[in-house]
ZAMARGU-4260 file (C-alpha; in steps of 0.2 Angstrom, whole numbers, plus 5000, padded with zeros to 4 digits):
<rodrens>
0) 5162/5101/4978 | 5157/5114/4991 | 5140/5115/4995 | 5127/5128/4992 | 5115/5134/5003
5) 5098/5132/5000 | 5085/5142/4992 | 5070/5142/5003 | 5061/5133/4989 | 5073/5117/4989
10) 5076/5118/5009 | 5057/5118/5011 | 5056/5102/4996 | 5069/5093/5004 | 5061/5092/5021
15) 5043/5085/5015 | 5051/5074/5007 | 5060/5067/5022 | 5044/5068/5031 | 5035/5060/5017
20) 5049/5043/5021 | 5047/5045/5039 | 5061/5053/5043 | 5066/5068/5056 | 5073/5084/5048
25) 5079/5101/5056 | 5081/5114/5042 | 5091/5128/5048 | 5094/5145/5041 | 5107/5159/5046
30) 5100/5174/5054 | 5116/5185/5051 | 5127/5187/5042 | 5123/5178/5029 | 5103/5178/5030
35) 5100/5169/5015 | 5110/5152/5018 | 5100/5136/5022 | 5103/5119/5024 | 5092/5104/5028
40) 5099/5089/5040 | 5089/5073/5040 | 5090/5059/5054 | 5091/5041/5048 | 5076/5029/5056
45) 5086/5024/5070 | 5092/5041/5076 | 5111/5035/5073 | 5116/5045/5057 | 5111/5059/5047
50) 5114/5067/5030 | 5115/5085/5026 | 5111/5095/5010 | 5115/5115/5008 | 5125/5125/5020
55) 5125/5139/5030 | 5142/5146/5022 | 5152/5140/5035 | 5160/5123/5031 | 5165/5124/5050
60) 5146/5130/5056 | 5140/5116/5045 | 5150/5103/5053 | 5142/5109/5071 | 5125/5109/5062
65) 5127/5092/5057 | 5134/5085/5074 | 5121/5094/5084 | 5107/5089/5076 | 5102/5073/5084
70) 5106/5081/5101 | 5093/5095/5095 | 5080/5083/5090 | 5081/5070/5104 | 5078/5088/5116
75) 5060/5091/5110 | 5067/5107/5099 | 5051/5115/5093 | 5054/5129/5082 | 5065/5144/5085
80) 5082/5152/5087 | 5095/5142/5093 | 5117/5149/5095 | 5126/5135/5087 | 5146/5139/5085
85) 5143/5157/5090 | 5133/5160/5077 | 5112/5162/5078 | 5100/5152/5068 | 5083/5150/5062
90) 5077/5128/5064 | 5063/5121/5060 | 5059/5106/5067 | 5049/5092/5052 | 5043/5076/5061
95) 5034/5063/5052 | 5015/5060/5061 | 5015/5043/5070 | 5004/5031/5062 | 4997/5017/5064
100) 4995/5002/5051 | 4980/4992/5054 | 4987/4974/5043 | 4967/4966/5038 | 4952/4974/5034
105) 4940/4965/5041 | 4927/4970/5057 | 4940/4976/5071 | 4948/4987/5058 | 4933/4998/5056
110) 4934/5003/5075 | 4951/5003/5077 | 4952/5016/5064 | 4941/5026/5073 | 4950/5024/5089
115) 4970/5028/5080 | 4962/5042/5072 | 4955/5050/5088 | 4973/5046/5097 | 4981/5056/5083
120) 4987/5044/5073 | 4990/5043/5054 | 4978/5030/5049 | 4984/5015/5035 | 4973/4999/5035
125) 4980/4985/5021 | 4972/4969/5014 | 4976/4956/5001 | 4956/4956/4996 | 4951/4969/4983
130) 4933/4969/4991 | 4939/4971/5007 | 4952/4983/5002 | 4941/4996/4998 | 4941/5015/5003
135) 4924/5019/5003 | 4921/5008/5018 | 4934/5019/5028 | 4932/5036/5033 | 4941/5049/5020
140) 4955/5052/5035 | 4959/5033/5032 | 4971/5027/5018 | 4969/5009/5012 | 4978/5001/5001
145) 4976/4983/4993 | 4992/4973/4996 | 5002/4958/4992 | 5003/4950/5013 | 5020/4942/5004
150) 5028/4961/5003 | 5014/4968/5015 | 5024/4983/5020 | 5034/4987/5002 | 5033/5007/4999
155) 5026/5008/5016 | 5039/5020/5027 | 5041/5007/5045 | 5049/5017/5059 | 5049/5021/5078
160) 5034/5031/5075 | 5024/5017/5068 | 5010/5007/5077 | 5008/4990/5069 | 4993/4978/5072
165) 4990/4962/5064 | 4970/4957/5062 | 4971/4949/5048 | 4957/4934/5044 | 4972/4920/5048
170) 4986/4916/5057 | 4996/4912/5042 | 4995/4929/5037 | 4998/4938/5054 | 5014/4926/5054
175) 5020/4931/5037 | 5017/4950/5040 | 5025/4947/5058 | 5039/4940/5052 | 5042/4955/5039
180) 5041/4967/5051 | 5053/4957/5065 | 5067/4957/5049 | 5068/4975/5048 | 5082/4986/5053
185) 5074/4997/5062 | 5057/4992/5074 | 5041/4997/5073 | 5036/5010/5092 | 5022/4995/5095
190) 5018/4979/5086 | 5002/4970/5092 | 4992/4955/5083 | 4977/4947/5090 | 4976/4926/5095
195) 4971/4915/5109 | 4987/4909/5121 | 4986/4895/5110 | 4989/4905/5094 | 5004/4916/5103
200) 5011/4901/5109 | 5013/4891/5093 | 5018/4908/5084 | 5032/4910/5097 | 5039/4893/5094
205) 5039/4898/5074 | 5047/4913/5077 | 5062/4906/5087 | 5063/4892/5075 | 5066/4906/5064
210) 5080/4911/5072 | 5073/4929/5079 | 5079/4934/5094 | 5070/4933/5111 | 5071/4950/5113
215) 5060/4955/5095 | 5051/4941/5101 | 5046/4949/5120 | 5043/4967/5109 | 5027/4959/5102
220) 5011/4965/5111 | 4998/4948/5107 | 4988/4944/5112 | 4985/4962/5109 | 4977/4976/5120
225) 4972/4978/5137 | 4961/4966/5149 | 4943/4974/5148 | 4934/4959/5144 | 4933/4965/5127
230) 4922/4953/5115 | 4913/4965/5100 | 4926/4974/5086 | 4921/4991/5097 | 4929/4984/5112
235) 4944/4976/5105 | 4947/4992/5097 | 4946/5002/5114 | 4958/4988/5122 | 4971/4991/5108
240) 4969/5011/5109 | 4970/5009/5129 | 4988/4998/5128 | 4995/5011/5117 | 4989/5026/5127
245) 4999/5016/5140 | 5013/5012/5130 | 5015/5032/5126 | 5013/5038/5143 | 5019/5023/5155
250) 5002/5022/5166 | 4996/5003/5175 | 4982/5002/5164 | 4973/5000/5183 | 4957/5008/5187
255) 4961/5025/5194 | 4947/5024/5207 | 4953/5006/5213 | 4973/5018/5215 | 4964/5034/5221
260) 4951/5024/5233 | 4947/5041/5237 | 4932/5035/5247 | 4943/5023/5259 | 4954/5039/5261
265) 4945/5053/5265 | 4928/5046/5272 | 4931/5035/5285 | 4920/5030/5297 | 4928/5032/5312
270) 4942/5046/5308 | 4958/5046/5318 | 4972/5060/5322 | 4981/5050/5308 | 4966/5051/5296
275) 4966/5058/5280 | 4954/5070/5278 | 4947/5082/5262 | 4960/5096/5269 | 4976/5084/5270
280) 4975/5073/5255 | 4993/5067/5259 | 5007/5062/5244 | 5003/5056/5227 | 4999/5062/5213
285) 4981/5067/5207 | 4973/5054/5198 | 4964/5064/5184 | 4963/5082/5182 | 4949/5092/5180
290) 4952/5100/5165 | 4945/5085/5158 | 4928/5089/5160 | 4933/5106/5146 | 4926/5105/5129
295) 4945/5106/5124 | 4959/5094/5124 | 4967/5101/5143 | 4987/5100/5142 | 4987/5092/5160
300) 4979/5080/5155 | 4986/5072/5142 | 5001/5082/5135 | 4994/5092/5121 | 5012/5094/5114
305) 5017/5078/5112 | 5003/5074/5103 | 5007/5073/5084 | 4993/5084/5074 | 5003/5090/5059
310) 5019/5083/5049 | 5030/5098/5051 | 5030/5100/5069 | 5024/5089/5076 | 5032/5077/5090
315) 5032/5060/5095 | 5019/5054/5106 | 5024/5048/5123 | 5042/5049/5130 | 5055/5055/5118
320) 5071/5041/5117
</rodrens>
């Protein structure tokens, strides 16, 4: 059977929907001559495949629609026209927010809440204990949900836009959860869970045991976040926030004044001809830009688009693969 085009009603439906599984979906619609025809392409987890609904009356102009749209998506598309087979079109672009799924509700999930919610990120925070699974000790922007650790992640869409981390009140359950999570088909964008070396080491013999490969293995960030010395749940939560900041963006994690040494530089004692001086600041890249003192959240600074804030449009955090 030919397809139809869409109605704007059943393109719009179809791409919450794919949003709401954690999926990509471009929905295109023909500017002339055929304003009215629609369809909606949505990318599987993986980026590999995709499945189409609609048309743009064209079964030819649907085919290019079809095979252009991971190209379009893995280009940072935003919305707008675009000449696909001679032809002009209307795309929206529908992207899932990142999330992250905090797996224990005990002290360091209070914090890290806070700290995924301020990077932008969908917050989800699961527990196997009714008391502790509970939402009125999360902020409303925080959905918490009481689950079976056996089936921690059933009905819960896991994708390349998902931030996992296990802090869970033992090592049994970070395992089992770790284990669910290494056995998907498609990988979660950062899996952490907290433990001493001891703890890592003995859940890395497991895991090999186990028969998963090295290279899942290595993916696992534990013990988890950066090295700040953290001790209290605030500070773990900070080191967590800080590694995947890092993983977005690809920084050192190093201290910017220890890479600047901005003083050593440009305020030398005795200055040479070679010296640098506050008028030849010599190569490199500044460290921090000033538009980080603004009341506003400065594109230079961070890269205000490629942070997600809405479910439509917007796109993955840190380097686009």
């Amino acid at each position: 059977m030919t397809p139809q085009p869409l109605t704007i009603t059943q393109a719009a439906a179809l791409a919450v929907e794919a949003v709401d599984r954690g999926r990509e979906a471009l929905l295109f619609a023909r500017l002339d001559p055929l304003p009215a025809a629609r369809m909606v392409v949505v990318a599987s987890p993986d980026r590999i495949t995709v499945e189409s609904h609609g048309s743009l009356g064209d079964p030819a102009l649907d085919d290019v629609a079809r095979d252009r749209a991971l190209a379009l998506l893995g280009g940072r598309l935003q919305d707008g026209e675009v000449e696909l087979g001679g032809t002009r079109l209307y795309v929206e672009v529908h992207r899932p927010v990142a999330e992250l799924v905090i797996v224990g509700a005990g002290h360091i999930s209070l914090p890290l809440a806070d700290v995924g919610h301020v990077l932008g990120l969908k917050v989800r925070v699961l527990d196997d204990r009714p008391e502790f699974a509970q939402q009125e000790r999360f902020p409303d922007h925080v959905d918490v949900r009481h689950v079976d650790f056996a089936r921690a992640f059933e009905g819960i869409p896991i994708g390349p836009l998902t931030h996992v981390v296990l802090v869970t009140r033992g090592h049994k359950y970070d395992y089992e959860c770790l284990l669910q999570l290494l056995r998907l088909s498609v990988s979660p964008r950062y899996i952490g869970m907290i433990g001493s070396r001891r703890r890592v080491r003995a859940t890395w013999v497991q895991l090999l045991e186990e028969g998963i490969d090295r290279e899942r293995v290595a993916m696992i960030r534990a013990p988890v976040g950066l090295d700040l010395g953290a001790e209290t749940p605030g500070e773990i939560a900070v080191a967590v926030g800080a590694e995947i900041v890092r993983e977005w963006r690809g920084g050192t994690g190093d201290p910017l004044r220890e890479k600047e040494r901005i003083l050593d530089r440009f305020f030398k004692d005795a200055e040479g001809p070679d010296a640098e001086g506050p008028d030849n600041e010599g190569p490199g890249k500044e460290g921090q830009s000033d538009a980080g003192r603004t009341d506003g959240t400065p594109d230079d600074l961070i890269g205000a688009a490629d942070v997600p804030t809405a479910p439509r449009t917007s796109p993955v955090p840190g380097p686009q693969t």
